[in-house]
C-alpha positions in Angstrom: 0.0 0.0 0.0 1.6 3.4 -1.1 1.8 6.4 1.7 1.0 8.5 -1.6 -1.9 11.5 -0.4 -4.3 12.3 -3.2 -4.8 16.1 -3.3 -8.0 17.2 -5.4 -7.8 20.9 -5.9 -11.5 21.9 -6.5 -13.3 25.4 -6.2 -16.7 26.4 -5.4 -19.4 24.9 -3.8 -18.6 21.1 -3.6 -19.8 20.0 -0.2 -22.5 17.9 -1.7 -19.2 15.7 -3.1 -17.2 15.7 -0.2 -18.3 12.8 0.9 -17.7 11.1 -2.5 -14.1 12.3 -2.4 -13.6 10.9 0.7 -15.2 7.3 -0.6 -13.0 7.4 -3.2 -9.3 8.1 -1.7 -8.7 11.8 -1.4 -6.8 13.0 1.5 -6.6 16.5 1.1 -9.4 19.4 -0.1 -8.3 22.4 -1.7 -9.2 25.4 -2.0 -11.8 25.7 0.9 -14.2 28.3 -0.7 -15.8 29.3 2.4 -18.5 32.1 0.8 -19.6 29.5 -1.5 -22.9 27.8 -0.9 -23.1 25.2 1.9 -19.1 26.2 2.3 -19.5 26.8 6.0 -16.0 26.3 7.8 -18.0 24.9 11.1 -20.1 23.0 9.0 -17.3 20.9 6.7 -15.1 20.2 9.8 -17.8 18.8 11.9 -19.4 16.9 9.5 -15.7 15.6 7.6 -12.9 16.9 9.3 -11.9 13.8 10.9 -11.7 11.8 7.2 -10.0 14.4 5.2 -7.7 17.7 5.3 -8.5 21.2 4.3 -6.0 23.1 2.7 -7.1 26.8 2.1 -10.0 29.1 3.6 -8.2 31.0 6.3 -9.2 34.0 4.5 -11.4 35.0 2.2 -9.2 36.7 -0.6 -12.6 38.9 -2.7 -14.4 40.0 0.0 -11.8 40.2 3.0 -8.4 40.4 1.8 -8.7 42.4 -0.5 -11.2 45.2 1.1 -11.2 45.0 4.3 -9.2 46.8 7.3 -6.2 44.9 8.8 -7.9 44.3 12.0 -10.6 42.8 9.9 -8.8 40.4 8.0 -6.9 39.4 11.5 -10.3 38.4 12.8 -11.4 36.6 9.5 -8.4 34.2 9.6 -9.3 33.7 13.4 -12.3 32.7 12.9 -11.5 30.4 10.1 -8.8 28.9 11.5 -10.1 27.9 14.8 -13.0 26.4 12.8 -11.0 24.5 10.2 -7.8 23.2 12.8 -10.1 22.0 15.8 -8.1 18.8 16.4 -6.0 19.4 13.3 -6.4 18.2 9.8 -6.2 21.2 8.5 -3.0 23.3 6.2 -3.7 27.7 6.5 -3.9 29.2 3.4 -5.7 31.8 1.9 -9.5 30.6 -0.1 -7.3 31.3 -3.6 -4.6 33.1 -5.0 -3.9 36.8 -3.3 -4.3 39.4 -6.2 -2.2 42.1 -6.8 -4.7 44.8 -5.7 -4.7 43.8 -1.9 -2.8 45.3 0.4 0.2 44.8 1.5 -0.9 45.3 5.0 -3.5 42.8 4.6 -1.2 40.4 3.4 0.7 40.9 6.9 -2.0 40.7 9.0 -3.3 37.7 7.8 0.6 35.9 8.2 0.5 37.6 11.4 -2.3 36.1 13.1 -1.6 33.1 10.9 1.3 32.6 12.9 -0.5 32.4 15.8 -1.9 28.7 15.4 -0.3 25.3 14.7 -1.8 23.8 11.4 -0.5 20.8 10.4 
């Protein structure tokens, strides 16, 4: 049997296939599109948190990252990560890729209070 991981790298609203993924091998979910439907952080670890890792969704990078205040975006990633990482299973990083319009003090804050936690 191979220690291989399967990663699936999926956007969007998928939580009606989680389940499936999980039936079918994959280890790891990423990105973690939190403002998509059904999407809630709370939600996906308590119902599959404990069969697969999250990689992704410690912030969202449309709404938060990228518009929001610093203090904001610290509170964001808080609240995501503390969902996501109860008991573990669960790799920080932003929903998607960080665009060049956000700023640069976002971008601190949310490695700041990143820093903070232990995931994975």
């Amino acid at each position: 049997m191979s220690k291989a991981k399967v990663f699936l790298h999926s956007c969007g609203s998928v939580y009606e296939f989680i389940e499936d993924f999980i039936e079918i091998g994959v280890d790891i979910l990423n990105p973690v599109q939190t403002s998509a439907l059904n999407m809630e952080p709370e939600r996906l670890k308590r119902e599959f948190g404990s069969r697969i890792t999250f990689w992704g969704g410690g912030v969202d990078v449309q709404h938060i990252l990228s518009r929001a205040t610093p203090e904001q975006v610290r509170r964001n990633v808080r609240f995501h990560i503390e969902a996501l990482n109860h008991q573990g299973g669960y790799i920080f990083a932003p929903v998607h890729n960080i665009q060049a319009d956000v700023p640069v003090e976002n971008i601190a804050a949310m490695y700041e209070e990143s820093l903070r936690y232990r995931c994975l």
